[in-house]
N, C-alpha and C positions, 0 to 999 in steps of 0.2 A: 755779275762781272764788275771789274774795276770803270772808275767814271776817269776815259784818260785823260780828259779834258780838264780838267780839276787837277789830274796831276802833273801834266804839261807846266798849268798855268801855276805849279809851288815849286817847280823844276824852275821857272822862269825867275821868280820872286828871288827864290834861295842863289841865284847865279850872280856873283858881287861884281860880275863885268857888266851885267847889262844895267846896272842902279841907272847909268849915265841916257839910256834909251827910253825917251819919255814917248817917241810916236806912236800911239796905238795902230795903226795899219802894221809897223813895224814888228809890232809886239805879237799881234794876232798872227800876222805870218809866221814868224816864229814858233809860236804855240801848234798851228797845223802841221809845219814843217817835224815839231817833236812827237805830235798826236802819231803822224805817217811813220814815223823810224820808231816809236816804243810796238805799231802794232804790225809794225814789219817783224819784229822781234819777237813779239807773240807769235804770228804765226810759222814763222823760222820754227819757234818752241814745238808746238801745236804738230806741226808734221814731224819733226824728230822724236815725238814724243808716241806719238801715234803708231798704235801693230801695225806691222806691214800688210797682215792678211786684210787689215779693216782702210788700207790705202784707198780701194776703186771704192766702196760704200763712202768711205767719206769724201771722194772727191762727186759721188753724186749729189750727195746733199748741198757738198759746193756751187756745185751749178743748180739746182732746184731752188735756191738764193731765198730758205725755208729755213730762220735764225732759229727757231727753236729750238727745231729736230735735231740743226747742227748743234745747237749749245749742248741738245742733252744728251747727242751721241758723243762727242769729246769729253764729257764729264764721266761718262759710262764707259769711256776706254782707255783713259788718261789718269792711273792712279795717283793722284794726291796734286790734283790738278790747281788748286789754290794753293798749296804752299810750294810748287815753282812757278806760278805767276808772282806771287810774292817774294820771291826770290830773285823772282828777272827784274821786276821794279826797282827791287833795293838794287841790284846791279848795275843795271842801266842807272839809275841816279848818282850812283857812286862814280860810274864811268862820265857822266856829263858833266858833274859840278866837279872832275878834274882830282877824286879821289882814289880810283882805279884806272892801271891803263889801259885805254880800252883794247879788245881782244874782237876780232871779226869772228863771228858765230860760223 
């Protein structure tokens, strides 16, 4: 899976408002706060993207709070499950560094 942390933190870099925001408390909140809204966005994706018949199985693996099973039941029922994360990335970056307007999912 994507490292969102790393992308937050080129989300942060690339944004020419914050050059002026040297606090790193300041900074790292910021970075959790993007971490939280790109993996609200995933899973927005994730359940829209998801059969409905495979709804109740995947909300148990939800709660069984067992990352692999879930990673490898979404990968197994979410065709072409990398290239629209990839897609949501490049979206969401576009929509935050003010290049796309953004659009509520």
């Amino acid at each position: 899976m994507f490292d969102l942390e790393s992308f937050a933190e080129s989300l942060l870099a690339e944004n020419k408002y914050l050059a002026s925001v040297d606090d790193p408390e300041i900074l790292e909140q910021m970075k959790e706060d993007l971490v939280d809204s790109i993996d609200d966005h995933i899973n927005a994706m994730i359940l829209a993207e998801m059969p409905p018949n495979k709804l109740i199985q995947f909300e148990k693996l939800v709660d069984a709070n067992n990352e692999d099973k879930l990673s490898a039941f979404i990968n197994a029922n979410i065709p072409n499950l990398d290239m629209k994360l990839t897609q949501l990335l490049i979206d969401f970056k576009k929509t935050y560094l003010g290049l796309l307007p953004y659009v509520a999912s």
